[in-house]
C-alpha positions as CSV (number, residue, x, y, z in Angstrom):
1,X,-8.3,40.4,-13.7
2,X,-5.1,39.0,-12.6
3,X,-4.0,39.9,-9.2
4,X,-1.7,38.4,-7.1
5,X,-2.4,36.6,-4.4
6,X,-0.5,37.0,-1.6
7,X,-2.3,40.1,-2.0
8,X,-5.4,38.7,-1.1
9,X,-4.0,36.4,1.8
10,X,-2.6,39.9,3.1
11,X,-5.9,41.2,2.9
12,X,-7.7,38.1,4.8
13,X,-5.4,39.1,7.6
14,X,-5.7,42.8,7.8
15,X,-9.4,42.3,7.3
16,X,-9.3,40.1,10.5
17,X,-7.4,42.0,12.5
18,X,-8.8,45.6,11.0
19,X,-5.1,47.2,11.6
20,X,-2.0,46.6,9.5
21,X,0.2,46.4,11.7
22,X,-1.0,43.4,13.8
23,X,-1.2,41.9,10.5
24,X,1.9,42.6,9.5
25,X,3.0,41.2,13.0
26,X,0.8,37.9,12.4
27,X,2.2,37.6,9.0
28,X,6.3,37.9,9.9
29,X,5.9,40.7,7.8
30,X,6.4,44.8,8.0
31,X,3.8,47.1,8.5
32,X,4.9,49.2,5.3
33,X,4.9,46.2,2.9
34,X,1.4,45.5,4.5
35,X,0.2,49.2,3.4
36,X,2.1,48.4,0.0
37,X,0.4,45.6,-0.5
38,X,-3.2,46.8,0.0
39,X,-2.5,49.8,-2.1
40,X,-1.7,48.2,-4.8
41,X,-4.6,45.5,-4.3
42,X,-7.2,48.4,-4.2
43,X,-5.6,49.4,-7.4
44,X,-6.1,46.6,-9.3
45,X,-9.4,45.4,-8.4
46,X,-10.2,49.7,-8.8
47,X,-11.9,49.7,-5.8
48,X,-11.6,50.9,-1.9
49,X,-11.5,48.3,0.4
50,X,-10.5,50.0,3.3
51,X,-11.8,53.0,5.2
52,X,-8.1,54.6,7.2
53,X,-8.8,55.6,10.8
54,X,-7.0,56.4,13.8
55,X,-7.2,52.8,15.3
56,X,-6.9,51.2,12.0
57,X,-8.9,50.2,9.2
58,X,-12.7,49.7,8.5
59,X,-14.2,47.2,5.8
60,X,-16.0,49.6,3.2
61,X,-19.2,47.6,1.2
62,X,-16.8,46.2,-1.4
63,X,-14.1,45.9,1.1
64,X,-16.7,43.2,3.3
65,X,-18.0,41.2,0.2
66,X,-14.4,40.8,-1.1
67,X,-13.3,39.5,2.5
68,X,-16.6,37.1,2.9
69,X,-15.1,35.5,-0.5
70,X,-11.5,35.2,0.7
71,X,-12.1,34.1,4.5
72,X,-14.3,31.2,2.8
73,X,-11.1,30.8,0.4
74,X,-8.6,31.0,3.7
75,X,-10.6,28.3,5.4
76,X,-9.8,25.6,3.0
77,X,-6.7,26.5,2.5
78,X,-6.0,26.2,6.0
79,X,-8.1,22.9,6.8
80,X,-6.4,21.4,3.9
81,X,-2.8,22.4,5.5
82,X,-4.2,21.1,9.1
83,X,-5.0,17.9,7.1
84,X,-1.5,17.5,4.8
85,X,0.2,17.9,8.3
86,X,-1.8,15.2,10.1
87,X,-1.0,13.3,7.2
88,X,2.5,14.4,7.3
89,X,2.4,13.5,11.3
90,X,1.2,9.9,10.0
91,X,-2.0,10.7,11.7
92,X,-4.4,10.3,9.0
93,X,-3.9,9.2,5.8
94,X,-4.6,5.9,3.2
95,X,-2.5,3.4,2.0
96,X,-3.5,0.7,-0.4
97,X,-1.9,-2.2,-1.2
98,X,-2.1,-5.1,-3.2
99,X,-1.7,-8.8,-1.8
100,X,-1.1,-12.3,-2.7
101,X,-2.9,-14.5,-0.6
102,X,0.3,-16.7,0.1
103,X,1.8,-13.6,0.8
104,X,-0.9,-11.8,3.1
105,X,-1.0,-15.0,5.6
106,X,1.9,-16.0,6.1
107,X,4.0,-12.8,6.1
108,X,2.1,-9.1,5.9
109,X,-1.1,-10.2,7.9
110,X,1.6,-9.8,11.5
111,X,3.3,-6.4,9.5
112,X,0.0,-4.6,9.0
113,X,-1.6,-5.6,12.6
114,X,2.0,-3.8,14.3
115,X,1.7,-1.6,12.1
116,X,-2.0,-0.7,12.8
117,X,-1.1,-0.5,16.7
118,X,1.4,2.3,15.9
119,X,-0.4,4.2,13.3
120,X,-4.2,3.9,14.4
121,X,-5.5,6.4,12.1
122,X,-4.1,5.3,9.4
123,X,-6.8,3.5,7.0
124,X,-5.5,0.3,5.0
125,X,-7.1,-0.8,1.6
126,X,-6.3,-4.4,0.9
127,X,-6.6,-6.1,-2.6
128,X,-7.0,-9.8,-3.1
129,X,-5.3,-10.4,-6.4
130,X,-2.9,-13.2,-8.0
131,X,0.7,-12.1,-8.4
132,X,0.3,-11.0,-12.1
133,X,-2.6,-8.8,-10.9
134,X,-1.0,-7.1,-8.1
135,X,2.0,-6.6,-10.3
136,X,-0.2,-4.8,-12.7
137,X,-2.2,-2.6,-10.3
138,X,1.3,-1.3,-9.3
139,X,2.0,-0.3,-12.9
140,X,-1.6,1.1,-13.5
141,X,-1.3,3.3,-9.8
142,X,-4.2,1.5,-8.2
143,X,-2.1,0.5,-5.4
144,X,0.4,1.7,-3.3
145,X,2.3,-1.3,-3.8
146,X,2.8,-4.9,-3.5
147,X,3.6,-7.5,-1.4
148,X,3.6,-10.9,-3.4
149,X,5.7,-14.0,-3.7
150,X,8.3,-15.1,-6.3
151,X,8.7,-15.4,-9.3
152,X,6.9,-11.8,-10.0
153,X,8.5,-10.5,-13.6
154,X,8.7,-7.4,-12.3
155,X,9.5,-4.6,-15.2
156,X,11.1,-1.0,-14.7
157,X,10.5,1.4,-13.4
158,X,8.9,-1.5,-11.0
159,X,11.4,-2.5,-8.4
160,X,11.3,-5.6,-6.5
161,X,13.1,-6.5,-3.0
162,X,12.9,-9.7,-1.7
163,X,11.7,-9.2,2.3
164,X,11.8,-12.9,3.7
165,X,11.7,-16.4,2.2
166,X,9.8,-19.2,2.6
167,X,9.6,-22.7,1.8
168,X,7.4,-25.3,0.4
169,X,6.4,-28.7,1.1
170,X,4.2,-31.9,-0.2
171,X,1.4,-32.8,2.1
172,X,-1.3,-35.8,1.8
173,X,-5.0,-35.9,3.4
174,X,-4.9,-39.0,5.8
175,X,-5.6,-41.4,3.2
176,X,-2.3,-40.7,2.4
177,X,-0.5,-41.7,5.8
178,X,1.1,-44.7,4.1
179,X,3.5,-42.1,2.1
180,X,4.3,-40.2,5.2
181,X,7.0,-43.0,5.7
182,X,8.5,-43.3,2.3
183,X,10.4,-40.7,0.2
184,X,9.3,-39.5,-3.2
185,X,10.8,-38.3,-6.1
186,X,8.8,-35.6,-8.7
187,X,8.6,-38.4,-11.1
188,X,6.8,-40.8,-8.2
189,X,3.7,-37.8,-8.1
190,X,2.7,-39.0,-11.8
191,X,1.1,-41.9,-10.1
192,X,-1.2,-39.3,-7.5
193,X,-4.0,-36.9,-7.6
194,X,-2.6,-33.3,-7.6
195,X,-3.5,-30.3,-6.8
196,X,-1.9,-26.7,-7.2
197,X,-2.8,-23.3,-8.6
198,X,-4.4,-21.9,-11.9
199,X,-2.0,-21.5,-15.0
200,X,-2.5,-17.8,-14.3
201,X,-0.3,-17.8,-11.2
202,X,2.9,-17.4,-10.5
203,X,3.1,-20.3,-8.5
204,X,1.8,-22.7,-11.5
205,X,4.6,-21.2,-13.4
206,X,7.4,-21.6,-10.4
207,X,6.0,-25.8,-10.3
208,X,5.6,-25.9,-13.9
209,X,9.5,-24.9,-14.1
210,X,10.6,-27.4,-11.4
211,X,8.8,-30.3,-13.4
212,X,10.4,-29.4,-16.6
213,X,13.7,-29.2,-15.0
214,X,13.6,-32.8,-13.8
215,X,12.1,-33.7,-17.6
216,X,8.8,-33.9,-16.3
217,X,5.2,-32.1,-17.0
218,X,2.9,-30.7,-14.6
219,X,-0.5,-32.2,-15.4
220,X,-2.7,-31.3,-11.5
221,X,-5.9,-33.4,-11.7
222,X,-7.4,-30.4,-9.3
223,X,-7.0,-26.5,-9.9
224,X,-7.8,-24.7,-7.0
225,X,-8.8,-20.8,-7.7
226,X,-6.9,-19.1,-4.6
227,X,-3.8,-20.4,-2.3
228,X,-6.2,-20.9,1.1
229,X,-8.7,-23.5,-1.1
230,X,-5.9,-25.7,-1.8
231,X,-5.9,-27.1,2.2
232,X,-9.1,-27.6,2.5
233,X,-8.8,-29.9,-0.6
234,X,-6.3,-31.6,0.9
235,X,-7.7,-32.7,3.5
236,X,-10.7,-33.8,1.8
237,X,-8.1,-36.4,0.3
238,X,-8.5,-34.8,-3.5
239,X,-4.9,-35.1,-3.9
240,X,-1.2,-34.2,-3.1
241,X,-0.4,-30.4,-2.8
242,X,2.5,-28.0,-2.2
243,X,1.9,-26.0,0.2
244,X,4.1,-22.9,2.2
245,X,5.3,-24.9,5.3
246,X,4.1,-22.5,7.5
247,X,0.5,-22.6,6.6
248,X,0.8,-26.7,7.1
249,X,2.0,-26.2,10.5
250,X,-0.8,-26.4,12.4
251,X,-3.1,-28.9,10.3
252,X,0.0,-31.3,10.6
253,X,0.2,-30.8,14.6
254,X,-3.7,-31.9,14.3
255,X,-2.7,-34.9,12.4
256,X,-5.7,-33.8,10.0
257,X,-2.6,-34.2,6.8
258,X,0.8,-35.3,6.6
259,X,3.5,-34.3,5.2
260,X,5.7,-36.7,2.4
261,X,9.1,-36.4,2.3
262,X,10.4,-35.4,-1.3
263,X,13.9,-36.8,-2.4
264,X,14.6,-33.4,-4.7
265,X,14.8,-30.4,-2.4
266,X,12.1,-27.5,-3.7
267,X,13.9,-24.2,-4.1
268,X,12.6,-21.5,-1.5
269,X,10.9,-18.9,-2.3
270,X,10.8,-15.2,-1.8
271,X,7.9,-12.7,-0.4
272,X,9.3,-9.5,-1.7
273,X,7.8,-5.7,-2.2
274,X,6.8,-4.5,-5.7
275,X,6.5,-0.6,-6.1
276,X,7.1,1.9,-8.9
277,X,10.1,4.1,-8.3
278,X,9.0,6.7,-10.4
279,X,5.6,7.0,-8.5
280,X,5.5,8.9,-5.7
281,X,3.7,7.7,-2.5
282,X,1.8,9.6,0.0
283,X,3.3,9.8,3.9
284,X,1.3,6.6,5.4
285,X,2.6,4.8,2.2
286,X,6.2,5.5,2.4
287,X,6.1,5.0,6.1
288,X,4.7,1.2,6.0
289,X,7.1,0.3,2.9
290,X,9.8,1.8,5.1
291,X,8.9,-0.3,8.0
292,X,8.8,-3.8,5.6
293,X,11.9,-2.7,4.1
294,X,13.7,-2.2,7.6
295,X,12.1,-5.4,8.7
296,X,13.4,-7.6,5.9
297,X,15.3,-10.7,6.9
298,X,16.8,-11.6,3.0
């Protein structure tokens, strides 16, 4: 049996309201394509469904098990309109996004908390990968998008737009404070412990670039798994580190490591958004890109 189905929603609602023409009237529609409607529905299903009186209609038998079908039907299909326009309305709704850690603290960790404030119901799913990874979860679909630091070999359809940049510097733990006073070149660091990132990130690759540019080879003594271990290692004097100036800051105000002064200058970097344009995204999605992409200071 194939019937139509706006025959059936005009059913629910003459049904409800046992006369046509209120339904017609609660439809934006006319009585006689109401009556059309159900005549031709009572046709095709070959049964009666309505019982004609003077104040309207009555449900026969086959009439009231069809409708406790269809009301059941009607209430879904009306939650899940109540629920696409709360989403729609920015009310509910999920948005999932994948992170570098250099990326999350010292750039989307004050976007999302604004953000959070204006949009309460909206839920936020945060991934902790690497550069490469998040890249890759963009492609795949399991996030929304990404927000990740340079360089990110982004590949169509991904798109990538730089949203602020950020810059680098070479800190010491205290047993270190002697080189606080000099200036170093790259070639000068052959003679230290350090530290920086696995060969699997970005950053590695970024460094690993800069030493070959100046004829040197990136050999750290200490590999530190994720972007907030290298501090602490720092400061536990394993070794010299770059490290996003920002994220220094404070542990350089405490005097617990100090900066040294590099004579080469190290090329900023860029936090930027990674999303696929031929994916589309749900309303909270769009809504927070929209908001990082307004935001952007590059």
């Amino acid at each position: 049996m194939n019937v139509n189905f706006e025959y059936y929603k005009i059913f629910y609602y003459v049904a409800k309201y046992q006369n046509f023409t209120r339904a017609a009237h609660a439809m934006g529609n006319s009585q006689p394509n109401v009556t059309r409607a159900m005549n031709c529905l009572e046709q095709e299903t070959h049964c009666t469904l309505f019982i004609r009186t003077n104040r309207g209609v009555q449900l026969t038998p086959e009439g009231e098990h069809l409708y406790g079908h269809i009301a059941a039907a009607m209430a879904q299909v009306q939650m899940a309109e109540e629920e696409l326009a709360a989403s729609a309305s920015l009310e509910h709704g999920s948005v999932s996004i994948g992170a570098s850690e250099t990326a999350l603290n010292i750039y989307l960790l004050e976007k999302l908390k604004a953000f959070h404030t204006e949009y309460p119901g909206i839920r936020l799913k945060m991934y902790n990968h690497s550069t490469p990874q998040a890249v890759r979860s963009v492609g795949s679909g399991e996030v929304d998008f990404a927000v990740v630091t340079t360089p990110t070999d982004a590949q169509p359809p991904l798109q990538e737009v730089h949203l602020q940049s950020f810059r680098e510097i070479l800190v010491g733990g205290l047993a270190y404070t002697a080189l606080a006073s000099q200036e170093l070149t790259l070639s000068d660091l052959e003679h230290y412990s350090f530290i920086s990132l696995g060969k699997e990130t970005m950053t590695y690759r970024f460094y690993h670039q800069l030493f070959l540019s100046q004829g040197l080879e990136l050999a750290p003594d200490t590999e530190a798994a994720t972007a907030d271990q290298i501090l602490p290692l720092v400061q536990c004097d394993l070794g010299l580190a770059f490290i996003p100036e920002t994220m220094a800051r404070e542990a350089i105000q405490k005097r617990q490591i100090v900066q040294i002064h590099l004579r080469e200058e190290i090329p900023p970097r860029q936090i930027c958004l990674v999303y696929d344009r031929q994916r589309p995204m749900s309303a909270a999605a769009r809504q927070l890109k929209t908001t990082l992409l307004k935001e952007r200071t590059d």
